[in-house]
N, C-alpha and C positions, 0 to 999 in steps of 0.2 A: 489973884490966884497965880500960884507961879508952876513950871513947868512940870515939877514932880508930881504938883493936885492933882493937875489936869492930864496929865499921862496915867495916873490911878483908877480916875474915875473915869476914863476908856476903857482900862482893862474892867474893873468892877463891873461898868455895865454891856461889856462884851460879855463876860463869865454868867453874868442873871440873864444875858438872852440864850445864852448855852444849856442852862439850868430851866426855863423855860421851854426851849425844844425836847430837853431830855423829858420833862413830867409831861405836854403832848404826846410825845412818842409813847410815853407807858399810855397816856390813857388811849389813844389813837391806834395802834400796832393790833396784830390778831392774836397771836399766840405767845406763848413765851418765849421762845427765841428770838424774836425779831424784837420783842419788850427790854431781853438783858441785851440783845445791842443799844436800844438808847440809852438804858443806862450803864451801864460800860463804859462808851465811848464818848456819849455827849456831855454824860456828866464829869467825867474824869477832865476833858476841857474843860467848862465850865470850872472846876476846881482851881483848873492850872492856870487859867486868867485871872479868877476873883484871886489866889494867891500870887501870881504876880503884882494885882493891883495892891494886895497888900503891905509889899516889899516893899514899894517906894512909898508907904509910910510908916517902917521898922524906924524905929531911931536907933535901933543899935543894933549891931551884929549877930549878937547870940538871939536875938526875939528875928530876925533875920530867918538864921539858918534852921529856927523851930517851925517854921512857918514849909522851909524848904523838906522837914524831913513830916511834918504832916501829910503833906502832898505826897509824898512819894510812898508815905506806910498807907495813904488811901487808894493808890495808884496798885498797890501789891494787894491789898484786901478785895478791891474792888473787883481787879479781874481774876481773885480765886473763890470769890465768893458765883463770880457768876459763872465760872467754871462748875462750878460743885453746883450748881441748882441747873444748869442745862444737862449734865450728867445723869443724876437725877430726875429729872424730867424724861430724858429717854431712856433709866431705864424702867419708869412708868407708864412706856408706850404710849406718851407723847408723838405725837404725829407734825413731824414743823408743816405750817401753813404753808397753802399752795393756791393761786387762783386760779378761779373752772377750766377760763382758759388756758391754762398751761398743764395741765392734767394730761400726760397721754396714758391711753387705755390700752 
């Protein structure tokens, strides 16, 4: 195994524990905003590792920079998609989670 496998399959399995944390958080989280933070944010990681582990094994450049511009049209989809559904959500009087304790009256 030479250095380029073994640097892929860090990043690969860095990106599946990111991808991991993110499906937790959906299932784990109380409302929907604190839900389109995990995925937003952890899954968009997750993407940008498992697509770096990718990279070093493109054999060639154009399958390379196809990989670079996936990531980034997910990266633009992702945080307008979850734009438009927290939007959405508040203006269907969604109330973002709050716990007991931190409630003042």
């Amino acid at each position: 195994m030479n250095i380029l496998e073994l640097c892929s399959i860090v990043f690969l399995v860095v990106g599946a524990i990111f991808f991991l944390a993110g499906t937790i958080g959906l299932l784990r989280f109380p409302d929907v905003y604190t839900r389109l933070q995990a995925l937003a944010k952890v899954d968009n990681l997750g993407l940008g590792f498992t697509s770096i582990g990718l990279l070093f094994q493109a054999p060639e450049l154009m399958i390379a920079m196809k990989i670079i511009l996936i990531w980034l049209l997910t990266l633009v989809a992702s945080s307008t998609i979850s734009f438009l559904i927290a939007r959405r959500a508040m203006k269907r009087g969604v109330i973002p989670w709050r716990a007991k304790e931190h409630i003042i009256e």
